[in-house]
N, C-alpha and C positions, 0 to 999 in steps of 0.2 A: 339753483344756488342763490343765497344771498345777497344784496346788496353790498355788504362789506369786504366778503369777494371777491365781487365784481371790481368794485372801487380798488380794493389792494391787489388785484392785475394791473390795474393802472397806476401805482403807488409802488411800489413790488422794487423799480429801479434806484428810488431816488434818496439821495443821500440823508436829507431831513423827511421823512415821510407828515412829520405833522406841518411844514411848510407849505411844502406839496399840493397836501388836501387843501390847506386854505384856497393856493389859488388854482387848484381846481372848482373847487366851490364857486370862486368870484367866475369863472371859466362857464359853468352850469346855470349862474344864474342870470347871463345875461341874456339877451333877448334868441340871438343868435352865435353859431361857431365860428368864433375868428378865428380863422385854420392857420393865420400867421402866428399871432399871437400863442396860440395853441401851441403851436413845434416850438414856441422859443421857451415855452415854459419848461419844456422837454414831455410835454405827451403829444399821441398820435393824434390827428382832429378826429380819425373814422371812431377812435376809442371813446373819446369823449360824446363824440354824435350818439354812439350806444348806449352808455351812460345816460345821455338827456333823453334818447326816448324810452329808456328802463324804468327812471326813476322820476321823470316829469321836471315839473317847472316848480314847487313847492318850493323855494327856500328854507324853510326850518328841515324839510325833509332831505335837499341836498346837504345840507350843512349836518347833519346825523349821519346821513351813509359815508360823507367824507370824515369826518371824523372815526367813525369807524371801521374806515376801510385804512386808515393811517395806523390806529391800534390793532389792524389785523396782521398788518406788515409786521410794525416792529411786535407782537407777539412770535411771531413764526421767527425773527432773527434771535429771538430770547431763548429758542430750544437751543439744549446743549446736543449736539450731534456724538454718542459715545461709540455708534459702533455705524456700521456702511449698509447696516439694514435695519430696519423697524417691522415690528407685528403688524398687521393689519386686518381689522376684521368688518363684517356686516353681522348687524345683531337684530334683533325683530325690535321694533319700537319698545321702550320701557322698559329693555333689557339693559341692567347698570354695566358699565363696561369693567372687566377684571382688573385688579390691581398691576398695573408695570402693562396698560395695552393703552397706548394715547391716541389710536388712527383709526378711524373708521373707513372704508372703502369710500364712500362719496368723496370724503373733505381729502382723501389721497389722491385722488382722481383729479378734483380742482387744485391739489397745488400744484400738481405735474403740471397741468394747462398751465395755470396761470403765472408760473415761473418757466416757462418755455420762453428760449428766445428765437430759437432757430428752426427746431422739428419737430412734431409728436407722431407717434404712431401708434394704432391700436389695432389691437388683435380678438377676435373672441368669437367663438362657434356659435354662440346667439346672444341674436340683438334684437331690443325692439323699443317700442316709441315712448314710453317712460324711460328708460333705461337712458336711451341717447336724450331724451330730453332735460335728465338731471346736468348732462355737462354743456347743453346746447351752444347758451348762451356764450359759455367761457368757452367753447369752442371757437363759435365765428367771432370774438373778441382776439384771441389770438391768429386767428388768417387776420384780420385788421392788419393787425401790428407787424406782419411777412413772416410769420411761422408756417410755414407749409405743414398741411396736415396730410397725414395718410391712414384712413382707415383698410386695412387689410383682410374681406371678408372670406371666408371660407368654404361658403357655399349659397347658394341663392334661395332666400325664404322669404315670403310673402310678409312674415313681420320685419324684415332687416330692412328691403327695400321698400318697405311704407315710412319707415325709422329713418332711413338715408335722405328720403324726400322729400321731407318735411324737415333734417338737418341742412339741408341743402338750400331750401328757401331763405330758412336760419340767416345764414349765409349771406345766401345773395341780399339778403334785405340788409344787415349790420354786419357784416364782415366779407372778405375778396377770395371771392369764387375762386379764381386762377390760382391760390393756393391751396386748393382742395383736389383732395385724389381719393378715388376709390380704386382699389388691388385686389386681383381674387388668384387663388393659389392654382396650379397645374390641374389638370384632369387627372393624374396621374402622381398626385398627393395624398402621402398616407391620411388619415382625418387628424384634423390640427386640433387638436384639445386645450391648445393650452389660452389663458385670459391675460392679456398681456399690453403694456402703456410705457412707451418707453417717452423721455422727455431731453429733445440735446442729446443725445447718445450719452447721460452723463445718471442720472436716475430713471428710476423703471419699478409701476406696479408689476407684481405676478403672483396671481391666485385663483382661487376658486370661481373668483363671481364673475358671470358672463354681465355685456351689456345691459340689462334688462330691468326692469323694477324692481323684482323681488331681490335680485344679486346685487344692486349698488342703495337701497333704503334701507335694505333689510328684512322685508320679509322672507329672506334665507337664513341661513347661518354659513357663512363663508371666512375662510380665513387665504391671509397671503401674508405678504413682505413689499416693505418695500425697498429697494436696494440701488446703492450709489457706489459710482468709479467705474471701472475697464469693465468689468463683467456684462457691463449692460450693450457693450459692443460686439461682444460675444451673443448674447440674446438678439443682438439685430440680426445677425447674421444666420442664424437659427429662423428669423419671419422671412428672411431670402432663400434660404434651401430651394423651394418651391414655388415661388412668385412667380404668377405670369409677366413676362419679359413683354 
């Protein structure tokens, strides 16, 4: 993921987002994290710390990711919401996207993270270390912030748990382990097919693309939806059927 991203997970809350940025900015470019200072500003310090080792000590550089991580916010409040689901696709690079298609799997993937306040969960029969490392960073930025993650794997593959391992350091270097969870489904689970991201029990990708490089850059061609309200609590409920207890 981008800079601007990253920056508008940390932006994402606040009521003036170009305020914000500034004094995140003045936040970034001091020497070190006043974690007081920090929380009164209303950001998390761990967030910020991630931010400073992402983006370095550069000031013209922070003052560009903050400013664009301000216009990524209020971009994303500008869409008009007309129906409770959206297309979603993964296209091969330099593939132009169809007329009435706005969402690509990756940048659907990072809004769920990074508008999560409370849970995410994901699902998907393969994973591996491109794939989990397009959403890495915005992963262990939201355990930062006390979103408990749970990835739900389906079965044990020598690319998933190299993929977990290396999300997992992720983690413990710039986000809090304790809210990380790995789930794997019963012995006695039919095979889980389906690819699945739910966000707050309130939005949720589902579609084609597994975890993996070619499913979230697009060297596939994958399509989904993405879908908001009750239904997606019904979808939870569906990755429970068979959960190891």
């Amino acid at each position: 993921m981008d800079n601007a991203e990253l920056v508008g997970g940390v932006l994402v809350d606040a009521a003036d987002p170009r305020a914000a940025a500034c004094q995140l900015a003045d936040l970034l470019t001091a020497p070190h994290t006043d974690r007081f200072a920090t929380s009164r500003a209303g950001f998390h310090p761990d967030l910020v710390d991630l931010l400073r080792s992402r983006i370095g000590a550069d000031a013209a550089r922070i003052s560009t990711a903050c400013q664009e991580g301000a216009a990524w916010v209020l971009g994303r409040r500008s869409v008009v919401v007309d129906e409770p689901w959206d297309l979603v696709a993964s296209l091969p690079s330099g593939t132009p996207l169809p007329r009435g298609l706005r969402r690509t799997t990756g940048e659907t993937l990072i809004t769920l993270i990074v508008q999560a306040r409370h849970t995410l969960r994901l699902a998907a029969p393969f994973i591996d270390r491109p794939g989990l490392a397009f959403v890495g960073d915005a992963l262990a930025a939201a355990t930062a912030r006390g979103v408990l993650l749970e990835i739900l794997l389906p079965t044990r593959s020598t690319h998933a748990d190299d993929a977990l391992n290396e999300l997992s350091t992720t983690i413990r270097v710039s986000g809090a382990i304790a809210n990380f969870h790995i789930s794997r489904l019963r012995l006695d689970a039919p095979w889980p097919h389906f690819k699945v991201m739910t966000s707050d029990s309130a939005a949720a990708y589902i579609g084609s693309a597994n975890v993996t490089g070619a499913g979230i850059a697009g060297g596939n061609l994958e399509l989904g939806v993405l879908m908001r309200g009750q239904t997606v609590v019904v979808v939870e409920q569906i990755l429970d059927l068979y959960r190891e207890r």
